[in-house]
N, CA, C and O atoms as CSV, one atom per row, in Angstrom:
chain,resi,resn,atom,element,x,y,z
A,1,UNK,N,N,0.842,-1.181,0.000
A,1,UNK,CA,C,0.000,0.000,0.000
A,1,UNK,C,C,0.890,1.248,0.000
A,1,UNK,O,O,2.114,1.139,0.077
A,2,UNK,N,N,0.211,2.552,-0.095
A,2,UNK,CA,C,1.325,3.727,-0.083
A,2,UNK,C,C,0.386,4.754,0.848
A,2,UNK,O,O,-0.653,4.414,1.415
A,3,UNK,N,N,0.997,6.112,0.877
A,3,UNK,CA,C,0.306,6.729,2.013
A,3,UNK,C,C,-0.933,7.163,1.596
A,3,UNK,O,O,-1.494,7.794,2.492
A,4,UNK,N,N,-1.636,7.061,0.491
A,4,UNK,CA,C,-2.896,7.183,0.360
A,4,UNK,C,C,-4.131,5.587,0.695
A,4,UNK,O,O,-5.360,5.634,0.740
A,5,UNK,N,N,-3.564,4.800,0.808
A,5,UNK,CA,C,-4.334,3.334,1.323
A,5,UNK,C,C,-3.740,2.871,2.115
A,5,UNK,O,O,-2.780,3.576,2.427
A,6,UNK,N,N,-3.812,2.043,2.608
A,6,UNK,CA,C,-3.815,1.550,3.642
A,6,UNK,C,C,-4.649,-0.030,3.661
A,6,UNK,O,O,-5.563,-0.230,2.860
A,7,UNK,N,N,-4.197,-1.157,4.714
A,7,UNK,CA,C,-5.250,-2.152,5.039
A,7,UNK,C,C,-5.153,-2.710,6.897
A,7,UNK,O,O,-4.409,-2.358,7.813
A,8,UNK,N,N,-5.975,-3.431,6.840
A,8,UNK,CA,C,-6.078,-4.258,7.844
A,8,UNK,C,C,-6.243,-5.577,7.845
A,8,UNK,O,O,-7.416,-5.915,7.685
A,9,UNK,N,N,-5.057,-6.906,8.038
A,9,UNK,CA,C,-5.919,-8.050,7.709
A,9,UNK,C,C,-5.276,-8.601,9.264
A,9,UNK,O,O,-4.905,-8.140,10.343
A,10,UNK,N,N,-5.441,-9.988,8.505
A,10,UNK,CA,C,-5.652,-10.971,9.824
A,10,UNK,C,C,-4.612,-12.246,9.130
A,10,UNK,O,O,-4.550,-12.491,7.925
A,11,UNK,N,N,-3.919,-12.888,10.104
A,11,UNK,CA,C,-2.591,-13.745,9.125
A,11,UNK,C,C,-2.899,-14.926,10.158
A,11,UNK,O,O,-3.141,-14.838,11.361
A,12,UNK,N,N,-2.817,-16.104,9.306
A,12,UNK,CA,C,-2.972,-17.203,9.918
A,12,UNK,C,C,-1.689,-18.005,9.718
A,12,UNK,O,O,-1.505,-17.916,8.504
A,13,UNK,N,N,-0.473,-18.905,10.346
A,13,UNK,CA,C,0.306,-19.188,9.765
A,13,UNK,C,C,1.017,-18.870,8.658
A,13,UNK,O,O,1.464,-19.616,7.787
A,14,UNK,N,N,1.070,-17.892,8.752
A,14,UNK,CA,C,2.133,-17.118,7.782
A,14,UNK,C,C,0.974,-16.877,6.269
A,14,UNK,O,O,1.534,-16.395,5.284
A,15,UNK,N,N,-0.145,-17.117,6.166
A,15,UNK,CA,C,-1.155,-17.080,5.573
A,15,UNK,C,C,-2.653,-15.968,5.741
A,15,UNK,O,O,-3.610,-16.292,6.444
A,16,UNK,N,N,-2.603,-14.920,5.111
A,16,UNK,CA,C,-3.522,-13.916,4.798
A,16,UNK,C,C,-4.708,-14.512,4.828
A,16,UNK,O,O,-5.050,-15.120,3.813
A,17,UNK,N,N,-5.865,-14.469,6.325
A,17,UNK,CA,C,-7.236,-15.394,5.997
A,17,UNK,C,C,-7.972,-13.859,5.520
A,17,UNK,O,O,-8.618,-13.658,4.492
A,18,UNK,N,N,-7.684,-12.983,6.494
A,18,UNK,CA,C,-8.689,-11.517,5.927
A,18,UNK,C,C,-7.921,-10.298,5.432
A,18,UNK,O,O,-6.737,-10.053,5.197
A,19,UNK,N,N,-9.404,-9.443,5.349
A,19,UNK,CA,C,-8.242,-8.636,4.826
A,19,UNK,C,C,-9.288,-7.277,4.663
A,19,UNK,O,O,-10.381,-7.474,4.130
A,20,UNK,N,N,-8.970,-6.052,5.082
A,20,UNK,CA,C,-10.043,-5.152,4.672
A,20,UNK,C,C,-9.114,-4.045,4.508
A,20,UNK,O,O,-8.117,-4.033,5.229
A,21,UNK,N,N,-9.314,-3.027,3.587
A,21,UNK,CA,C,-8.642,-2.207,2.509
A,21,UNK,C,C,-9.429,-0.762,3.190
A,21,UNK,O,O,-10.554,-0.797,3.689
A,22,UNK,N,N,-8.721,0.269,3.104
A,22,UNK,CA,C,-9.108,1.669,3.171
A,22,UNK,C,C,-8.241,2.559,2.088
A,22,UNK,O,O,-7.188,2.174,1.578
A,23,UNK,N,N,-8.912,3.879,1.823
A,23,UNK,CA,C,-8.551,4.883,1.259
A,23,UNK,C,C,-8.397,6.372,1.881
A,23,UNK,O,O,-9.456,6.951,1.642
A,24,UNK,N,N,-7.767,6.983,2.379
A,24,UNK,CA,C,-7.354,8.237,3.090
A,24,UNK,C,C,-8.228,9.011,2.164
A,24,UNK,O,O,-8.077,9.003,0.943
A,25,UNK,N,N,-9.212,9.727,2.844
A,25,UNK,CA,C,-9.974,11.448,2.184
A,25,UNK,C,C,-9.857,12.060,2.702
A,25,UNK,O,O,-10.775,12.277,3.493
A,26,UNK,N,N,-8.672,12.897,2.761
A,26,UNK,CA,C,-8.154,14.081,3.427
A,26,UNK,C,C,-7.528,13.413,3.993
A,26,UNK,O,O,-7.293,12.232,3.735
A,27,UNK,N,N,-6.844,14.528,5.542
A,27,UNK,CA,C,-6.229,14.042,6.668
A,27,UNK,C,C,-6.714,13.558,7.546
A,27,UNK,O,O,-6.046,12.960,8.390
A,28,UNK,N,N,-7.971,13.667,7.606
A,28,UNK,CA,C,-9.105,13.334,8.912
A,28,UNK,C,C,-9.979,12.298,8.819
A,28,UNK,O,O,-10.615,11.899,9.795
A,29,UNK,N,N,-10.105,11.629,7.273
A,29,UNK,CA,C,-11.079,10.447,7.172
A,29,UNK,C,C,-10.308,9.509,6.551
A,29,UNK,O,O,-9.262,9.934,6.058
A,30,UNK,N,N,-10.560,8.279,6.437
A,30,UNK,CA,C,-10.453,7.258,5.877
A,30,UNK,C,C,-11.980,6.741,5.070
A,30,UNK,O,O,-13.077,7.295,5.145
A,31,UNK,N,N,-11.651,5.663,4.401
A,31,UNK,CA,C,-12.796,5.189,3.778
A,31,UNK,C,C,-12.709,3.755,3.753
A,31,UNK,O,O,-12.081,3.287,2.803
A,32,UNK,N,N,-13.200,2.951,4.589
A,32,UNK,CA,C,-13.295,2.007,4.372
A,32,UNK,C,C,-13.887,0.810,3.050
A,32,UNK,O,O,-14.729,0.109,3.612
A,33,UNK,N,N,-13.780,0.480,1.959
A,33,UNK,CA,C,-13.456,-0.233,0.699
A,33,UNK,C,C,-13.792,-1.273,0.804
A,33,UNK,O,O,-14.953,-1.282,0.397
A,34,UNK,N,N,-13.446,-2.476,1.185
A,34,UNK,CA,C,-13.378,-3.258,0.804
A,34,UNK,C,C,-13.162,-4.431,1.909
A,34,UNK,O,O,-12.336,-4.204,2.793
A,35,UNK,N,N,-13.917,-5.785,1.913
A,35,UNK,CA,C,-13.335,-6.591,3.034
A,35,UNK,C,C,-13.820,-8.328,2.323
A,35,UNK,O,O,-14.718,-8.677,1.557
A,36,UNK,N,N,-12.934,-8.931,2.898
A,36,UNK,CA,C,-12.928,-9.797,2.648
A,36,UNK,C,C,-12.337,-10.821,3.379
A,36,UNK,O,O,-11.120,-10.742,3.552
A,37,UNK,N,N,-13.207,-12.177,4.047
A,37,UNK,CA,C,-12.217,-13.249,4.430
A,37,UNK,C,C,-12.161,-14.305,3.911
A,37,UNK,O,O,-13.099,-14.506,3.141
A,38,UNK,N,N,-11.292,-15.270,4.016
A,38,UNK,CA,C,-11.288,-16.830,2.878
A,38,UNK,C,C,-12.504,-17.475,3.586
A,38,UNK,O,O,-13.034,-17.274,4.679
A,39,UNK,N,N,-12.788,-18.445,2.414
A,39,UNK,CA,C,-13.906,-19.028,2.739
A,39,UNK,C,C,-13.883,-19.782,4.060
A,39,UNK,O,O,-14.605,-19.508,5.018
A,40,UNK,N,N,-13.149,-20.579,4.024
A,40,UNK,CA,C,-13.041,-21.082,5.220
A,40,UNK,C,C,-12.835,-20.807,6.648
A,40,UNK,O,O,-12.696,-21.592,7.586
A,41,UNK,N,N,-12.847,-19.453,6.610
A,41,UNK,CA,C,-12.750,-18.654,7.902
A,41,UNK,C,C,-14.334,-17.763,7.885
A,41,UNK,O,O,-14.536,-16.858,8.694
A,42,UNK,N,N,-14.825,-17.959,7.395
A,42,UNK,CA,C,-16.207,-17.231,6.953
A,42,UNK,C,C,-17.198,-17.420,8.351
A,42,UNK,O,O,-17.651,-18.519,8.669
A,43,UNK,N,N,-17.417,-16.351,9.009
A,43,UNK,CA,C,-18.388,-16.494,10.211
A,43,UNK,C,C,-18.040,-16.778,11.503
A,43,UNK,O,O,-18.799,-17.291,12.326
A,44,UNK,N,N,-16.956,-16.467,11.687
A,44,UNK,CA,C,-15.945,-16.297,12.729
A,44,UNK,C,C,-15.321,-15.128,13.329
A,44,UNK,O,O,-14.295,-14.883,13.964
A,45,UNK,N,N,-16.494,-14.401,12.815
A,45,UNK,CA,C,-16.612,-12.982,13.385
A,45,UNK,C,C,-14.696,-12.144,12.546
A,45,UNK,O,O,-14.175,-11.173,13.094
A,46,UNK,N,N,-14.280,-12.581,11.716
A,46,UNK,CA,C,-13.531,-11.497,11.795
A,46,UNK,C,C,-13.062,-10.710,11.147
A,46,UNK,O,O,-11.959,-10.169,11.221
A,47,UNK,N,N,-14.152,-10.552,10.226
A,47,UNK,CA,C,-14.760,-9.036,9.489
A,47,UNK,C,C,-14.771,-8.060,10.925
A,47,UNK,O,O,-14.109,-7.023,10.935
A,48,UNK,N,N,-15.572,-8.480,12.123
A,48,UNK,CA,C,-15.767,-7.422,12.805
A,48,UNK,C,C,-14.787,-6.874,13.443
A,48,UNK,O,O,-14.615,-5.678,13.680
A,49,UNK,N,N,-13.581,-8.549,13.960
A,49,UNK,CA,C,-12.278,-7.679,14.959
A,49,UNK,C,C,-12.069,-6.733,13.884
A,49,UNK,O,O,-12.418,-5.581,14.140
A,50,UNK,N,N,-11.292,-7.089,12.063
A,50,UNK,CA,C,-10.893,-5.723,11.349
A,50,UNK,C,C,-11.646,-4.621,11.448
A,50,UNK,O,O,-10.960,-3.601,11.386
A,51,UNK,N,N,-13.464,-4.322,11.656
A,51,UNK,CA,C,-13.675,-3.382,11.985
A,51,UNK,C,C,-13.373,-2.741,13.005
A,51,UNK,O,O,-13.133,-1.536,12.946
A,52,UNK,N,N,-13.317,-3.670,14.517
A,52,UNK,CA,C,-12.900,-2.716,15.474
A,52,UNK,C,C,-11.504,-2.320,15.349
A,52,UNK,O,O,-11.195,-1.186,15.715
A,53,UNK,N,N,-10.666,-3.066,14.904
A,53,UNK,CA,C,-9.455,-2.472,14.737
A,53,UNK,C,C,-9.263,-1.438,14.350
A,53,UNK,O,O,-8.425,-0.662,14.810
A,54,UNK,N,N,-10.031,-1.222,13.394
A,54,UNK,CA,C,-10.007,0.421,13.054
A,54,UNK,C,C,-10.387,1.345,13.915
A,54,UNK,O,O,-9.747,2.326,14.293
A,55,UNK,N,N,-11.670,0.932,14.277
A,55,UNK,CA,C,-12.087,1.921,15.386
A,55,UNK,C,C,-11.098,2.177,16.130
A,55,UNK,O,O,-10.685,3.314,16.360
A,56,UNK,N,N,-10.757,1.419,16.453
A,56,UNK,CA,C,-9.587,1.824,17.740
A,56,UNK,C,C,-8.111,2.424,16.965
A,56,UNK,O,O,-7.402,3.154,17.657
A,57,UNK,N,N,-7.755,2.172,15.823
A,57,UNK,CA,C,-7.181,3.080,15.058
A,57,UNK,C,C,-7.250,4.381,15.098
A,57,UNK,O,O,-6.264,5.024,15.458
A,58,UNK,N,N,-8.530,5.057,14.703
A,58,UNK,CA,C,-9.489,5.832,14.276
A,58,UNK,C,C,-9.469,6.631,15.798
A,58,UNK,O,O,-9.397,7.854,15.674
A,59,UNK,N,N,-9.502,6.329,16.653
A,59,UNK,CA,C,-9.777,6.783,17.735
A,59,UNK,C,C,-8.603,7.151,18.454
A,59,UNK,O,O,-8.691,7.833,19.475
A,60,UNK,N,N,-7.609,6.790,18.044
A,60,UNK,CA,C,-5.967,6.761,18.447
A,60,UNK,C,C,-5.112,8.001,17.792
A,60,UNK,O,O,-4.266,8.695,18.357
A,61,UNK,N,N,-5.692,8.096,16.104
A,61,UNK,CA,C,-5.175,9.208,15.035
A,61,UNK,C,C,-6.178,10.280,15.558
A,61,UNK,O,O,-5.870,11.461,15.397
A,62,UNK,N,N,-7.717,9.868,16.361
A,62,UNK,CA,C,-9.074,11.174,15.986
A,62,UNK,C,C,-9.046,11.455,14.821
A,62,UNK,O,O,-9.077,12.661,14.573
A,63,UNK,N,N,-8.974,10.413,13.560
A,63,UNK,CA,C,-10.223,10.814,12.535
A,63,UNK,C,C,-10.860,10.100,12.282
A,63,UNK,O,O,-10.628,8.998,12.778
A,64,UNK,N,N,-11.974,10.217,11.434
A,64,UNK,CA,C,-12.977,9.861,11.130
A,64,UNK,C,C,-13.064,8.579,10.196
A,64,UNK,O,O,-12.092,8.243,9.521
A,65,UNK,N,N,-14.232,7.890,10.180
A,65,UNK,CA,C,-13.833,6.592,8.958
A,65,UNK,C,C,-15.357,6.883,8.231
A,65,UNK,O,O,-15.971,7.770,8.824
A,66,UNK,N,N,-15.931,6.422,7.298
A,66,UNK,CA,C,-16.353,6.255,6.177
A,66,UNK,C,C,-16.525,4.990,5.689
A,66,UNK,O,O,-15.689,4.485,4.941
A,67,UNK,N,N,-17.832,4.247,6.140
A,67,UNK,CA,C,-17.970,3.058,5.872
A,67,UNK,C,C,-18.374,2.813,4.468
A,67,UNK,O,O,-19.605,2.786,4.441
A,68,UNK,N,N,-17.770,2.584,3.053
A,68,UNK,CA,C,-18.545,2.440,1.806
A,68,UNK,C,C,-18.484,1.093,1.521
A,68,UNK,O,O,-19.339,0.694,0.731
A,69,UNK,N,N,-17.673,0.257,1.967
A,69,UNK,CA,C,-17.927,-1.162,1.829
A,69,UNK,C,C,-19.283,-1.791,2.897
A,69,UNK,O,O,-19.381,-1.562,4.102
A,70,UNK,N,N,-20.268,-2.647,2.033
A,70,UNK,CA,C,-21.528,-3.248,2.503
A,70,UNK,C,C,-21.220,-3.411,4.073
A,70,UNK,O,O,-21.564,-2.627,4.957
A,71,UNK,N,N,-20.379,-4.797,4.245
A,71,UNK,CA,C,-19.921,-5.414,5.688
A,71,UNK,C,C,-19.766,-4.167,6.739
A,71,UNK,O,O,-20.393,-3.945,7.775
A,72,UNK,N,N,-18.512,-3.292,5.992
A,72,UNK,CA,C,-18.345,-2.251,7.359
A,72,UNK,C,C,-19.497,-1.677,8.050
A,72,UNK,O,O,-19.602,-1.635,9.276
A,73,UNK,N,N,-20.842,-0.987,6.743
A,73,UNK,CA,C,-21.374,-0.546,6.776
A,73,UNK,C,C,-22.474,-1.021,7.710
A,73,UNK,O,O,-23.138,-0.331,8.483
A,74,UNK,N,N,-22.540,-2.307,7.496
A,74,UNK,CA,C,-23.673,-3.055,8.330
A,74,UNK,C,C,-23.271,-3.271,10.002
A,74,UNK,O,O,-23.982,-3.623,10.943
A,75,UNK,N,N,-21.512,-2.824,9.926
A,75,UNK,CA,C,-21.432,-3.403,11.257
A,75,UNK,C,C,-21.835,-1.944,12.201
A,75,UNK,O,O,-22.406,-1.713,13.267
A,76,UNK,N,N,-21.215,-1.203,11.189
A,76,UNK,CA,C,-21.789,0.187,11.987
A,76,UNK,C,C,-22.943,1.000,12.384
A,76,UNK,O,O,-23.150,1.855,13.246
A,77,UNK,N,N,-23.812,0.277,11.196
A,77,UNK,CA,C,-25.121,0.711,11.402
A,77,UNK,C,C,-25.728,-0.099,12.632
A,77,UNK,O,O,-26.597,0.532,13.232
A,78,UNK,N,N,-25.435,-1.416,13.147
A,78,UNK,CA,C,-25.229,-2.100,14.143
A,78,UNK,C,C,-24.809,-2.065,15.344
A,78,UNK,O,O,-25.135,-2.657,16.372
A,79,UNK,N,N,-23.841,-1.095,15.018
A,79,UNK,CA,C,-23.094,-1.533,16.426
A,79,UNK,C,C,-23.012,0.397,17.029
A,79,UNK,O,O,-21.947,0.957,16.769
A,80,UNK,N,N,-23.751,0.975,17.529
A,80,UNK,CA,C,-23.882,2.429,18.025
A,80,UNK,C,C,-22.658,3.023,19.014
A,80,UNK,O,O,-22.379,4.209,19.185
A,81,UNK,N,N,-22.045,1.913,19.581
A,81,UNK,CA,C,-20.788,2.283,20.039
A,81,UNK,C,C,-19.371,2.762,19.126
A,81,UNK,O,O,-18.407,3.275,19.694
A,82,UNK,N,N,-19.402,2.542,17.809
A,82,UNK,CA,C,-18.614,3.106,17.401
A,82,UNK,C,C,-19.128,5.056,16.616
A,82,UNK,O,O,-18.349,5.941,16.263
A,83,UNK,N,N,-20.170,5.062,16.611
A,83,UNK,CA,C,-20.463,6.400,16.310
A,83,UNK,C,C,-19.824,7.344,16.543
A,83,UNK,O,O,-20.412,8.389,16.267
A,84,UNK,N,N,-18.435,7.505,17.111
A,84,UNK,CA,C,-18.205,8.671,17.903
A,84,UNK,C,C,-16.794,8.472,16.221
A,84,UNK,O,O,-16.055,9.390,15.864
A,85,UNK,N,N,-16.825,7.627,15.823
A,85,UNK,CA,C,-15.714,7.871,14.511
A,85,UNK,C,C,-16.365,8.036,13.152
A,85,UNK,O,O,-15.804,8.316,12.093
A,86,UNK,N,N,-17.512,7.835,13.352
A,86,UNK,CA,C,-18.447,8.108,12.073
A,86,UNK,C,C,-18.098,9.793,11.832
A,86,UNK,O,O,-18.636,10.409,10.911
């Protein structure tokens, strides 16, 4: 990645199971893009640790994120404790 993207994944034995992608808008937001885990890790919640990871990213820099990928979007519309990075 370079200083305009960025990701977050998850490594299993030296093996990439997830993986979720952002884009910097401005200095203060990010945009969350894109997520994805292998099939076989599917429903093991950890789409959501990469979301909180950010949050707690997000909350560490104080800026903002931008959910445009479906998953993020659903976790946030979900989950009211992260609102304070919306």
């Amino acid at each position: 990645m370079n200083k305009k993207n960025g990701l977050f994944d998850i490594e299993k034995d030296d093996k990439r199971i997830a993986l979720m992608t952002y884009t910097w808008a401005g200095d203060k937001m990010f945009i969350i893009d894109h997520t994805e885990v292998s099939t076989e890790y599917i429903n093991q919640g950890l789409g959501n640790i990469m979301v909180e990871g950010a949050v707690v990213f997000a909350r560490e820099e104080s800026v903002k994120i931008y959910p445009l990928c479906p998953f993020a979007k659903h976790v946030f519309d979900t989950d009211n404790t992260f609102d304070d990075v919306l």
